[in-house]
Backbone as XML, in Angstrom:
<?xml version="1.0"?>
<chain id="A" units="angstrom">
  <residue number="1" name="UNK">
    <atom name="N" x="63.716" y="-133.969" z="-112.291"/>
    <atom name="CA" x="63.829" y="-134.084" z="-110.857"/>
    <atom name="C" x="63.087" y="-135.348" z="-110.427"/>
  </residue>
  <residue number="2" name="UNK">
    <atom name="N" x="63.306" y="-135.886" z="-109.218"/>
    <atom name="CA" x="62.977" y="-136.964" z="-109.216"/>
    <atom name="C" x="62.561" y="-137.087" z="-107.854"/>
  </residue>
  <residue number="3" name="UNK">
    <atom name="N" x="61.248" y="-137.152" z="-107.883"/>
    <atom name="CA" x="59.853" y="-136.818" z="-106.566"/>
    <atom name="C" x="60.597" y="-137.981" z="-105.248"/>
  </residue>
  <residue number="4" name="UNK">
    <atom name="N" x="60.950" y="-139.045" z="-105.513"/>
    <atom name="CA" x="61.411" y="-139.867" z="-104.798"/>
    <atom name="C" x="62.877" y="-139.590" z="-104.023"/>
  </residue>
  <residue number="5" name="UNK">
    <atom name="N" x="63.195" y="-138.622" z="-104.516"/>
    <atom name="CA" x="64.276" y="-137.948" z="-103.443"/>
    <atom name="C" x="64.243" y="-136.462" z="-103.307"/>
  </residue>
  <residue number="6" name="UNK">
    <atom name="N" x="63.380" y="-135.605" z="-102.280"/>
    <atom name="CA" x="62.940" y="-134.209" z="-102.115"/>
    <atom name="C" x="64.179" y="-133.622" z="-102.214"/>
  </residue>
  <residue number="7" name="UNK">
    <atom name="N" x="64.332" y="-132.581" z="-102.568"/>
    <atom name="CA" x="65.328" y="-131.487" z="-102.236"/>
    <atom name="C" x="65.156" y="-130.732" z="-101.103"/>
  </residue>
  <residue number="8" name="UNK">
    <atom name="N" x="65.845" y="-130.775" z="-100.175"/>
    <atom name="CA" x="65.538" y="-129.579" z="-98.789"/>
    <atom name="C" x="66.444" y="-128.263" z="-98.672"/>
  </residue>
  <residue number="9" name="UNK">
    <atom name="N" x="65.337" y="-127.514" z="-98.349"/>
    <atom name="CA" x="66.286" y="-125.644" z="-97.953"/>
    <atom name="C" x="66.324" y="-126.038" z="-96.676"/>
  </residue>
  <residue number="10" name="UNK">
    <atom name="N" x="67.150" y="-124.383" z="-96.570"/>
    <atom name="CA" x="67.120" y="-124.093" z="-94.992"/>
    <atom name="C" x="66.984" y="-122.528" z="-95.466"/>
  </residue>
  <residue number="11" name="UNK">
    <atom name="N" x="67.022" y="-121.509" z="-94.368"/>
    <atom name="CA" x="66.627" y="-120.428" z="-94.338"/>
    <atom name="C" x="68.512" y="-119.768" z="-94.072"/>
  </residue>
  <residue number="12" name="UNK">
    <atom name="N" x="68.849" y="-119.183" z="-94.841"/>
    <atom name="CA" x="70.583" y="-118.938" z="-94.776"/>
    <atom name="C" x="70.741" y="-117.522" z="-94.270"/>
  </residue>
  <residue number="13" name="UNK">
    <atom name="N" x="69.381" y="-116.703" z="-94.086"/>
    <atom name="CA" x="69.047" y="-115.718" z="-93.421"/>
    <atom name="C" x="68.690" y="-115.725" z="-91.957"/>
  </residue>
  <residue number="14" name="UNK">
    <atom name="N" x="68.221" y="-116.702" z="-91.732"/>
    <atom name="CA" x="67.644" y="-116.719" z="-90.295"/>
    <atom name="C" x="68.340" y="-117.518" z="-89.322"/>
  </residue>
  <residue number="15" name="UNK">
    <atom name="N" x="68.460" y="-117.469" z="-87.973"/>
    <atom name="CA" x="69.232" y="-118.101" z="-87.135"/>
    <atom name="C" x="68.529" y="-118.158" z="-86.326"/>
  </residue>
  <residue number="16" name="UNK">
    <atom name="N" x="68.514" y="-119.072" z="-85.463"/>
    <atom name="CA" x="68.084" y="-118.828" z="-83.879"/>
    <atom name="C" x="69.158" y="-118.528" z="-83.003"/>
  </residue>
  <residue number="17" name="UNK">
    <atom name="N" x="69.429" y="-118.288" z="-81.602"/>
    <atom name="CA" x="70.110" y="-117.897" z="-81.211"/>
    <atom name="C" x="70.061" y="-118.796" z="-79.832"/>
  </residue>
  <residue number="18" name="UNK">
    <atom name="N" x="70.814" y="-119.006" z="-78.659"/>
    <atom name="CA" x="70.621" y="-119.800" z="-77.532"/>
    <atom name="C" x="69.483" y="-120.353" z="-77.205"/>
  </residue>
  <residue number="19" name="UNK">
    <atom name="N" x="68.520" y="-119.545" z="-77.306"/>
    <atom name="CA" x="67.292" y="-119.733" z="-76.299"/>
    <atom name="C" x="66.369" y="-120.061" z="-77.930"/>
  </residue>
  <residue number="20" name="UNK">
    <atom name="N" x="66.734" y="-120.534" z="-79.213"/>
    <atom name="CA" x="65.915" y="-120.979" z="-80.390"/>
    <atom name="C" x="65.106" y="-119.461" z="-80.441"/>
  </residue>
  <residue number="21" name="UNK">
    <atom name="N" x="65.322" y="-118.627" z="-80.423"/>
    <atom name="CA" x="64.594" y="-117.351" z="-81.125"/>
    <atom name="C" x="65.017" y="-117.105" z="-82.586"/>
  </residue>
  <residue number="22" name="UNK">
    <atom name="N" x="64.397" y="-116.796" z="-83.376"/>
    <atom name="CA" x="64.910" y="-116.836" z="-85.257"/>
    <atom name="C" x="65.008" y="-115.266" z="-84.996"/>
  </residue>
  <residue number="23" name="UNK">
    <atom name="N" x="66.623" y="-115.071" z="-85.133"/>
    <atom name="CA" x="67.036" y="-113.705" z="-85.845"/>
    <atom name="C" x="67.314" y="-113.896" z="-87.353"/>
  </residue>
  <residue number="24" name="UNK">
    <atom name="N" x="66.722" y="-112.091" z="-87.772"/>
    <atom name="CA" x="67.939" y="-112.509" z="-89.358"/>
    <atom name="C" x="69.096" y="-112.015" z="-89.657"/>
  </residue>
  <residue number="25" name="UNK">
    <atom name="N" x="70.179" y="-112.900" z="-90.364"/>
    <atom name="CA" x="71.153" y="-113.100" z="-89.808"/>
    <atom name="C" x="71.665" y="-111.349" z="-90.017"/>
  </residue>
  <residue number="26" name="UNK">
    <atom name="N" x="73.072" y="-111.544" z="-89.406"/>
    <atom name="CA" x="73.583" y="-110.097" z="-89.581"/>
    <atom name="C" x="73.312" y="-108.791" z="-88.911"/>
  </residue>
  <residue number="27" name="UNK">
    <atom name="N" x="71.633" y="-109.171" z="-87.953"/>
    <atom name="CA" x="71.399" y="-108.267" z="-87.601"/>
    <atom name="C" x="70.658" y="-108.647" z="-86.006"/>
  </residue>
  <residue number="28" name="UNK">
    <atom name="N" x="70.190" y="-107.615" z="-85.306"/>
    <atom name="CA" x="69.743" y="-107.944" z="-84.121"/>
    <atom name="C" x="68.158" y="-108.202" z="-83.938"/>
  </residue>
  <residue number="29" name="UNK">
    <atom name="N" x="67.826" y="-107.957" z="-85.164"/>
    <atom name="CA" x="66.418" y="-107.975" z="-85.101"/>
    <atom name="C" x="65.747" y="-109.429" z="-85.091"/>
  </residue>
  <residue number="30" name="UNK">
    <atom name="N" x="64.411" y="-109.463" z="-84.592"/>
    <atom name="CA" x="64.264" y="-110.796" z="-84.531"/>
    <atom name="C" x="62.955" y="-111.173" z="-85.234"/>
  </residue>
  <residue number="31" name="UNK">
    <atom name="N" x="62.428" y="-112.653" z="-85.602"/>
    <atom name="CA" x="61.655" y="-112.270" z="-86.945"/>
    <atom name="C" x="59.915" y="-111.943" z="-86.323"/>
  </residue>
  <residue number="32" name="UNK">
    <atom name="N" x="60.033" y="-112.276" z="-85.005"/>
    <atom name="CA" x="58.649" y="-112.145" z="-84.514"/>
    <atom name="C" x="58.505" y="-110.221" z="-84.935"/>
  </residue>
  <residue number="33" name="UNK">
    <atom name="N" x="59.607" y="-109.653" z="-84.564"/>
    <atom name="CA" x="59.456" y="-107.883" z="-84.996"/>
    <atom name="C" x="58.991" y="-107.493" z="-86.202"/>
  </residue>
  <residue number="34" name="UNK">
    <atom name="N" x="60.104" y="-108.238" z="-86.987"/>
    <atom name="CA" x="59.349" y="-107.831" z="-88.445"/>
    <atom name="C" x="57.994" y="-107.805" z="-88.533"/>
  </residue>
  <residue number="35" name="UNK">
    <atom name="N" x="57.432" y="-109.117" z="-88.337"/>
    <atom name="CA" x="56.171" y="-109.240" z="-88.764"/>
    <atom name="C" x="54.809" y="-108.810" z="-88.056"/>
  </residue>
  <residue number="36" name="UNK">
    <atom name="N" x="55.612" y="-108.185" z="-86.210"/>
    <atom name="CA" x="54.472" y="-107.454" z="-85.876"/>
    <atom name="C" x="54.313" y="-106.220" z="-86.545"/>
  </residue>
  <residue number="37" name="UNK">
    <atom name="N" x="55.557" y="-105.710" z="-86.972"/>
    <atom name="CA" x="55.709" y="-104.475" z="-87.971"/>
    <atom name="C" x="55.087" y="-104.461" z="-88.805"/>
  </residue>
  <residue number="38" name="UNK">
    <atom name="N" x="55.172" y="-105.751" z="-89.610"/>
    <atom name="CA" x="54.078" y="-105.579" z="-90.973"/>
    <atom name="C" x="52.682" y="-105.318" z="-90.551"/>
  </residue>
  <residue number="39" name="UNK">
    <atom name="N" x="52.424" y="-106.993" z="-89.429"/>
    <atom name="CA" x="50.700" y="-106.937" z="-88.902"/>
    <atom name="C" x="50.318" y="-105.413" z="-89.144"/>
  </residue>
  <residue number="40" name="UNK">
    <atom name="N" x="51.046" y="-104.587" z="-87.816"/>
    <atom name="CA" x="50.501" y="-103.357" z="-87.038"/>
    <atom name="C" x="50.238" y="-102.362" z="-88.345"/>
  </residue>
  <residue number="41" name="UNK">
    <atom name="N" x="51.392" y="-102.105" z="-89.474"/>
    <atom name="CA" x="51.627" y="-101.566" z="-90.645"/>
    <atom name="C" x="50.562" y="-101.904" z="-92.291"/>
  </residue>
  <residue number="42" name="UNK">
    <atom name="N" x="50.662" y="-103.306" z="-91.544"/>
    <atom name="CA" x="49.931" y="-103.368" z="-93.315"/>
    <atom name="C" x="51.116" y="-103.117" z="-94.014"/>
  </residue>
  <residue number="43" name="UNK">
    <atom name="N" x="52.346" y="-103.356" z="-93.383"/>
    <atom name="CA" x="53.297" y="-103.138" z="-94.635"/>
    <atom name="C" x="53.717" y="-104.287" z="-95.672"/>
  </residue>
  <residue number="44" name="UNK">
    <atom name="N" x="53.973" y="-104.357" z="-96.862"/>
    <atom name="CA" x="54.437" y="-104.881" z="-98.030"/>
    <atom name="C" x="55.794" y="-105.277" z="-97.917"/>
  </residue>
  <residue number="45" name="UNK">
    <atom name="N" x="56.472" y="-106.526" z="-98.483"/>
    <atom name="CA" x="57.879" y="-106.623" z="-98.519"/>
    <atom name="C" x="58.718" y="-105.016" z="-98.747"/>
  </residue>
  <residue number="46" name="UNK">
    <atom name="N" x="58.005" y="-104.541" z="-99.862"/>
    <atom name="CA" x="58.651" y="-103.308" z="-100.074"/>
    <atom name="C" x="59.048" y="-102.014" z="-99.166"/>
  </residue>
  <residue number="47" name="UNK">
    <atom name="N" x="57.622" y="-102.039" z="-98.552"/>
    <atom name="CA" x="57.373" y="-101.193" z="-97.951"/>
    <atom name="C" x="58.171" y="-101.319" z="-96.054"/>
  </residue>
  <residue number="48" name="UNK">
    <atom name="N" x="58.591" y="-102.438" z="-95.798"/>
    <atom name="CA" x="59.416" y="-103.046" z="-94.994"/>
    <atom name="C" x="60.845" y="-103.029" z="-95.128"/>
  </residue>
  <residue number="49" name="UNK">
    <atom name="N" x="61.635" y="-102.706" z="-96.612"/>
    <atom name="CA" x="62.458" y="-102.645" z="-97.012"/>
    <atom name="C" x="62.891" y="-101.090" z="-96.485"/>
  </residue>
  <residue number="50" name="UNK">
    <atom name="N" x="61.810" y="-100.400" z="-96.739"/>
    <atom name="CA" x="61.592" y="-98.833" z="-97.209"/>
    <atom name="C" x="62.409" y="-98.718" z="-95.907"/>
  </residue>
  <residue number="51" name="UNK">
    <atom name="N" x="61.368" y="-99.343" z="-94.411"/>
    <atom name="CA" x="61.373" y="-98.718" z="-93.326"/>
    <atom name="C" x="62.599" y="-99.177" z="-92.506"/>
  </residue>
  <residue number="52" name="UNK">
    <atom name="N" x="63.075" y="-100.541" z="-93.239"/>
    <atom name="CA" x="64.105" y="-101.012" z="-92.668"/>
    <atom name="C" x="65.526" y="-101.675" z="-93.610"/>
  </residue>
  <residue number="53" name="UNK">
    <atom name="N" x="65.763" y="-99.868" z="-93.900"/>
    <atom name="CA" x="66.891" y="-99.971" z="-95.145"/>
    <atom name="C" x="68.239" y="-100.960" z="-95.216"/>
  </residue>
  <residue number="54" name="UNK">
    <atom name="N" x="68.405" y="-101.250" z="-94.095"/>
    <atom name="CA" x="69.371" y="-102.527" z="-93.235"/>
    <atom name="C" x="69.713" y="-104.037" z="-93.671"/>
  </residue>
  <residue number="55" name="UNK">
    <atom name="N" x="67.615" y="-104.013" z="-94.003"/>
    <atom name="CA" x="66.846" y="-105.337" z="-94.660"/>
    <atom name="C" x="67.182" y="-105.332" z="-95.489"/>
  </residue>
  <residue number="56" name="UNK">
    <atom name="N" x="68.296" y="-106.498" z="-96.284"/>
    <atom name="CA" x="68.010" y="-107.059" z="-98.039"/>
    <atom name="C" x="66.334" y="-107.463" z="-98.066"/>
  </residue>
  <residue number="57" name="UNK">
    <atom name="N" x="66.368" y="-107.564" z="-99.328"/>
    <atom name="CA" x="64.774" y="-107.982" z="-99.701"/>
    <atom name="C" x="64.778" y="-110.017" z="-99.416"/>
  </residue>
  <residue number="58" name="UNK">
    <atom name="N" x="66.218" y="-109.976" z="-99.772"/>
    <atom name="CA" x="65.980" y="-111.488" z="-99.599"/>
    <atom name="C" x="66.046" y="-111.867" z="-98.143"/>
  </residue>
  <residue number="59" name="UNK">
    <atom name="N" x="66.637" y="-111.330" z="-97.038"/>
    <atom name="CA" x="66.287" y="-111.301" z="-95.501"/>
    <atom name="C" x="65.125" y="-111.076" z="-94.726"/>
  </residue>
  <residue number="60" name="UNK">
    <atom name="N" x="64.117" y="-110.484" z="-95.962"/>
    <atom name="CA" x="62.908" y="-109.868" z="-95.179"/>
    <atom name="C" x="62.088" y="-110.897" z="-96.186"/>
  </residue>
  <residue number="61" name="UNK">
    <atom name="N" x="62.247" y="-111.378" z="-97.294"/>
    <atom name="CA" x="61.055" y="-112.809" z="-97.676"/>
    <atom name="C" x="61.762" y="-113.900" z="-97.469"/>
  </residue>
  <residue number="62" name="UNK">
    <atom name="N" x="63.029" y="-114.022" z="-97.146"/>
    <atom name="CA" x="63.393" y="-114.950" z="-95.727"/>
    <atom name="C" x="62.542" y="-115.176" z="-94.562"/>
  </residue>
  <residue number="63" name="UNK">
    <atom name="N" x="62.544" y="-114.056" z="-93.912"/>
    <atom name="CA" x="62.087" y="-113.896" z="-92.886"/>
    <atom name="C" x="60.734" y="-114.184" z="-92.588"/>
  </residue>
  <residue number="64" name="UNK">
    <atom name="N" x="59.768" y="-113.366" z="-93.633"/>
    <atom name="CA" x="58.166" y="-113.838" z="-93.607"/>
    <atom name="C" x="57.849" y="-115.165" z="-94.013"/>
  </residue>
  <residue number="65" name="UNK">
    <atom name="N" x="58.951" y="-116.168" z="-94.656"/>
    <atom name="CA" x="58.962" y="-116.984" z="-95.249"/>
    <atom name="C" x="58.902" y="-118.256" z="-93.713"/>
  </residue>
  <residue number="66" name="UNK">
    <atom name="N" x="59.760" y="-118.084" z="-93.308"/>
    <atom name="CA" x="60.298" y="-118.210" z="-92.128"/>
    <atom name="C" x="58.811" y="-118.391" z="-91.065"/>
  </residue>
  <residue number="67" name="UNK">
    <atom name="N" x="58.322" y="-116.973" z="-90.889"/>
    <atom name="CA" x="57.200" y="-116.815" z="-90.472"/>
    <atom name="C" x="56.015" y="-117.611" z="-90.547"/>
  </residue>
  <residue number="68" name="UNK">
    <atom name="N" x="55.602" y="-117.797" z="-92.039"/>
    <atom name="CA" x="54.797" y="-118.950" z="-92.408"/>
    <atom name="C" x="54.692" y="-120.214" z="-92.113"/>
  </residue>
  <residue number="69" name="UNK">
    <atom name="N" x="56.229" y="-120.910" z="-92.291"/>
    <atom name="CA" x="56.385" y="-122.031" z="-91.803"/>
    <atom name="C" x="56.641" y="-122.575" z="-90.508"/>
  </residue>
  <residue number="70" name="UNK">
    <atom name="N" x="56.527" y="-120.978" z="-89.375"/>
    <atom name="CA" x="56.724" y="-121.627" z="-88.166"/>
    <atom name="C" x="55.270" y="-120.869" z="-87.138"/>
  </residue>
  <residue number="71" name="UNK">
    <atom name="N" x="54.256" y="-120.523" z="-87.925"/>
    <atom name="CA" x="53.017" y="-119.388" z="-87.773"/>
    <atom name="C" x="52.652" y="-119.548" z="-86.225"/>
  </residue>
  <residue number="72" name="UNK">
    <atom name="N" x="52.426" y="-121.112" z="-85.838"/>
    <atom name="CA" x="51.735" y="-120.996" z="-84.998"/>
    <atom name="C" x="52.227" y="-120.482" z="-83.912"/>
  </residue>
  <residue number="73" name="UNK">
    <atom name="N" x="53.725" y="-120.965" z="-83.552"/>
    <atom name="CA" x="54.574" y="-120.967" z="-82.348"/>
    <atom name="C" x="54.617" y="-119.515" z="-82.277"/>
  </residue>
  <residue number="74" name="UNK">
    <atom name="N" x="54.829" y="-118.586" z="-83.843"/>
    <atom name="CA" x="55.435" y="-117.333" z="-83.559"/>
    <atom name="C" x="54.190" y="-116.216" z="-83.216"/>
  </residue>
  <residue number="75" name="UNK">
    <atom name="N" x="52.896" y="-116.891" z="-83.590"/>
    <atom name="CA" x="51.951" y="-116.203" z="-83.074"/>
    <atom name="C" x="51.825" y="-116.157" z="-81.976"/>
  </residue>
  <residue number="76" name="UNK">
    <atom name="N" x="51.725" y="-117.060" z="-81.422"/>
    <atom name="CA" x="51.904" y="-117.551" z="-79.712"/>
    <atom name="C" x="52.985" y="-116.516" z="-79.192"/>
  </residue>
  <residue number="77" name="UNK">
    <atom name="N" x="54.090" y="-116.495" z="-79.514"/>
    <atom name="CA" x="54.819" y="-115.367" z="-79.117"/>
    <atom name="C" x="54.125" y="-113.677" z="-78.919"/>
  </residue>
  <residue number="78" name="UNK">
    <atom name="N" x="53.923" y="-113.840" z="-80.538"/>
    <atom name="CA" x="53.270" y="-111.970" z="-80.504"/>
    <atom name="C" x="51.833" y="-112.197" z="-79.164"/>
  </residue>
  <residue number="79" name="UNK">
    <atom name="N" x="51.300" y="-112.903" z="-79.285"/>
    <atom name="CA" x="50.428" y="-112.889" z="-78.501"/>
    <atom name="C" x="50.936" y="-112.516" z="-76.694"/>
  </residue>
  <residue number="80" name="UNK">
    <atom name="N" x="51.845" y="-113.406" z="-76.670"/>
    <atom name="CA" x="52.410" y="-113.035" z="-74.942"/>
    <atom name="C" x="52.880" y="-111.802" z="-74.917"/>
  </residue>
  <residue number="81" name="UNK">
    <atom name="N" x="53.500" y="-111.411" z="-76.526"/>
    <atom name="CA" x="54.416" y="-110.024" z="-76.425"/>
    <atom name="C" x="53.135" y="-108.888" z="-76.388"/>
  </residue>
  <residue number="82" name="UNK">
    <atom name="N" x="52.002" y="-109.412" z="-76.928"/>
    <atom name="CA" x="50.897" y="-107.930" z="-76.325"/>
    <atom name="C" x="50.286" y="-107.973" z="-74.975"/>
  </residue>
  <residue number="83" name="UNK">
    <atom name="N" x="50.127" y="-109.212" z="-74.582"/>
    <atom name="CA" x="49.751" y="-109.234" z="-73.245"/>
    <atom name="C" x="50.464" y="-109.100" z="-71.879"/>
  </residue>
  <residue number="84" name="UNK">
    <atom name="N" x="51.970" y="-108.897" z="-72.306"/>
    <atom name="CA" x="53.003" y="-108.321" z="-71.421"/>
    <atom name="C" x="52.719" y="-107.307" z="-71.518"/>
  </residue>
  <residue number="85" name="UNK">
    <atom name="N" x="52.575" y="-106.463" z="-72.906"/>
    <atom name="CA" x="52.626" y="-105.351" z="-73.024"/>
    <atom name="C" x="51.032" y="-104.361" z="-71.947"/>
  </residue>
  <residue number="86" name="UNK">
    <atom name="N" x="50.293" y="-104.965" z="-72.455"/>
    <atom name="CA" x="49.361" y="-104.326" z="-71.496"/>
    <atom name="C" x="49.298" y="-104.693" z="-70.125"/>
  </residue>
  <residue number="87" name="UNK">
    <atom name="N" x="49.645" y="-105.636" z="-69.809"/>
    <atom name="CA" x="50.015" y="-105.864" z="-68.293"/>
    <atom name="C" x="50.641" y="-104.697" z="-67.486"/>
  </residue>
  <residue number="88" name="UNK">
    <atom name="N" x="51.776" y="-104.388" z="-68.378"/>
    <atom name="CA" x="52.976" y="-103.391" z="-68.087"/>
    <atom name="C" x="51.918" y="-101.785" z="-68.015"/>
  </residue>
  <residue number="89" name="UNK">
    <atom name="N" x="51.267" y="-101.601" z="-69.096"/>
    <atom name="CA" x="50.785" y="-100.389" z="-69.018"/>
    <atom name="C" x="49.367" y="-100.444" z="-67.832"/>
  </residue>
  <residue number="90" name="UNK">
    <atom name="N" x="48.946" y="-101.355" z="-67.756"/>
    <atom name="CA" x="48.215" y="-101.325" z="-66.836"/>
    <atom name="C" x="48.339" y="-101.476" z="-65.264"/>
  </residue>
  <residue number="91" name="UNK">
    <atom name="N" x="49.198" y="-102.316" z="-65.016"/>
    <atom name="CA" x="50.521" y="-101.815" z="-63.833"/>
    <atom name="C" x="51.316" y="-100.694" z="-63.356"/>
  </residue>
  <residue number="92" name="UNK">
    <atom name="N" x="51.546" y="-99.447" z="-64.565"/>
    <atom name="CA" x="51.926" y="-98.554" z="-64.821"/>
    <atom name="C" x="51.082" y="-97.505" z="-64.159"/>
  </residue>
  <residue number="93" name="UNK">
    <atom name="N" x="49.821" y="-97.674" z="-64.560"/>
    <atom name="CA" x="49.365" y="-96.557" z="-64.122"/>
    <atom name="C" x="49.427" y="-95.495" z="-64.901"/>
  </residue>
  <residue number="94" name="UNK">
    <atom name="N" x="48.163" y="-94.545" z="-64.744"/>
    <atom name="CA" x="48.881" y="-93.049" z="-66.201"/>
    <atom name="C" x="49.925" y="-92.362" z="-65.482"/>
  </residue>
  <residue number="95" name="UNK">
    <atom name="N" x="50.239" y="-91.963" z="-66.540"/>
    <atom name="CA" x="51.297" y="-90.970" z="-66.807"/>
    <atom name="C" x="51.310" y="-89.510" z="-65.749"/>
  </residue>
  <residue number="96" name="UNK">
    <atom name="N" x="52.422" y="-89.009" z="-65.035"/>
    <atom name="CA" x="51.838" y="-88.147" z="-64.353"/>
    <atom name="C" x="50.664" y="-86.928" z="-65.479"/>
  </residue>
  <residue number="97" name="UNK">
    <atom name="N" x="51.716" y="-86.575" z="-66.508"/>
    <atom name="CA" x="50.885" y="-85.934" z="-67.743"/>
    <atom name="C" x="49.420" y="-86.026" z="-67.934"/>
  </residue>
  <residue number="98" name="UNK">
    <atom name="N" x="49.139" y="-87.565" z="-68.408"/>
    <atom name="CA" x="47.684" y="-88.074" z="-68.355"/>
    <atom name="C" x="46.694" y="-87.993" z="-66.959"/>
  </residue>
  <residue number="99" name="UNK">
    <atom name="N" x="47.799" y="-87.606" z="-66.107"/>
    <atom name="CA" x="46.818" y="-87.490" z="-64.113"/>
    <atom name="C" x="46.373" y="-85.902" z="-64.678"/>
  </residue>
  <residue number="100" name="UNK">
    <atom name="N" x="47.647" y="-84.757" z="-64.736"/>
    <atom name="CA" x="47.322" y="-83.550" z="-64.945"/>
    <atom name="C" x="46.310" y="-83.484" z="-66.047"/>
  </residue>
  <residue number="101" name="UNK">
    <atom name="N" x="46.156" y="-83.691" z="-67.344"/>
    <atom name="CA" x="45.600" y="-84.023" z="-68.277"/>
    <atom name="C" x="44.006" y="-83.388" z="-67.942"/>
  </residue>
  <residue number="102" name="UNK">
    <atom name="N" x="43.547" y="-85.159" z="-67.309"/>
    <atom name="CA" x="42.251" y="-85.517" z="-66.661"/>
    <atom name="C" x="41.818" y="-84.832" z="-65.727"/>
  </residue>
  <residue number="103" name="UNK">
    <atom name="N" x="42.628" y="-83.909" z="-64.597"/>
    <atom name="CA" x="42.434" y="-83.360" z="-64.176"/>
    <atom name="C" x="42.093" y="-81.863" z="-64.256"/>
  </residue>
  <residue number="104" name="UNK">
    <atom name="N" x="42.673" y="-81.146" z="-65.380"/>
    <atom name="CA" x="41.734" y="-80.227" z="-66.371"/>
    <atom name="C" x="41.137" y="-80.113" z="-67.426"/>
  </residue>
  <residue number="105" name="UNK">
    <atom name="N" x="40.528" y="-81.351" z="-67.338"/>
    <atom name="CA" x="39.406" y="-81.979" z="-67.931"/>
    <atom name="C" x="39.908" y="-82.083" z="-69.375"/>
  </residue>
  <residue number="106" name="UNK">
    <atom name="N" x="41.021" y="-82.283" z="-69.605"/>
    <atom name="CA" x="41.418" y="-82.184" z="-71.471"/>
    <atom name="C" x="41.414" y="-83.965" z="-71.036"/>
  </residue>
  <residue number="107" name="UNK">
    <atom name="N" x="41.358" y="-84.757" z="-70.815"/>
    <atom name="CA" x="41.898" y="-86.159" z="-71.225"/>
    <atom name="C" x="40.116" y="-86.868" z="-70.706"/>
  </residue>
  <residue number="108" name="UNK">
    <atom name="N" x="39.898" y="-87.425" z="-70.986"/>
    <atom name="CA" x="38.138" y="-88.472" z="-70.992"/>
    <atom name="C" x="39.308" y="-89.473" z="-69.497"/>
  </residue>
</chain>
């Protein structure tokens, strides 16, 4: 091989879609999911396979692959995607359940 002319991939699993979001391909999922799945999970390629029988193995180390090489931007994502998320629940308000709850003293 010859260092003076690189060979380049591309990811034949992953797509972006209008708005540049990386799905993998074939499916609706998108790769920021996977990998909050793993984060939240501690899950393993395998163990990602397990939960998402859908996933080839080569779509899901696509995908984390994917992940790696684009870390920062997609962290930046998960990051807005938790801070929507608690926005939302904290906007929300409890649950009527969690009002009754607290109110006979089962909930802190």
């Amino acid at each position: 091989m010859n260092a003076a002319f690189p060979i380049t991939t591309s990811y034949e699993h992953i797509r972006l879609d209008d708005e540049g979001v990386p799905h993998i391909v074939g499916t609706t999922m998108k790769i920021v999911e996977l990998v909050m799945a793993q984060k939240a999970y501690g899950w393993s390629p395998e163990e990602l396979h397990f939960q998402h029988p859908y996933l080839s193995m080569s779509q899901i180390h696509s995908a984390l692959a994917y992940y790696w090489e684009h870390k920062e931007e997609l962290d930046a994502d998960i990051e807005d995607r938790l801070n929507y998320a608690e926005q939302s629940r904290q906007e929300a308000g409890d649950s009527p359940l969690a009002t009754r709850l607290r109110k006979d003293g089962l909930l802190a």
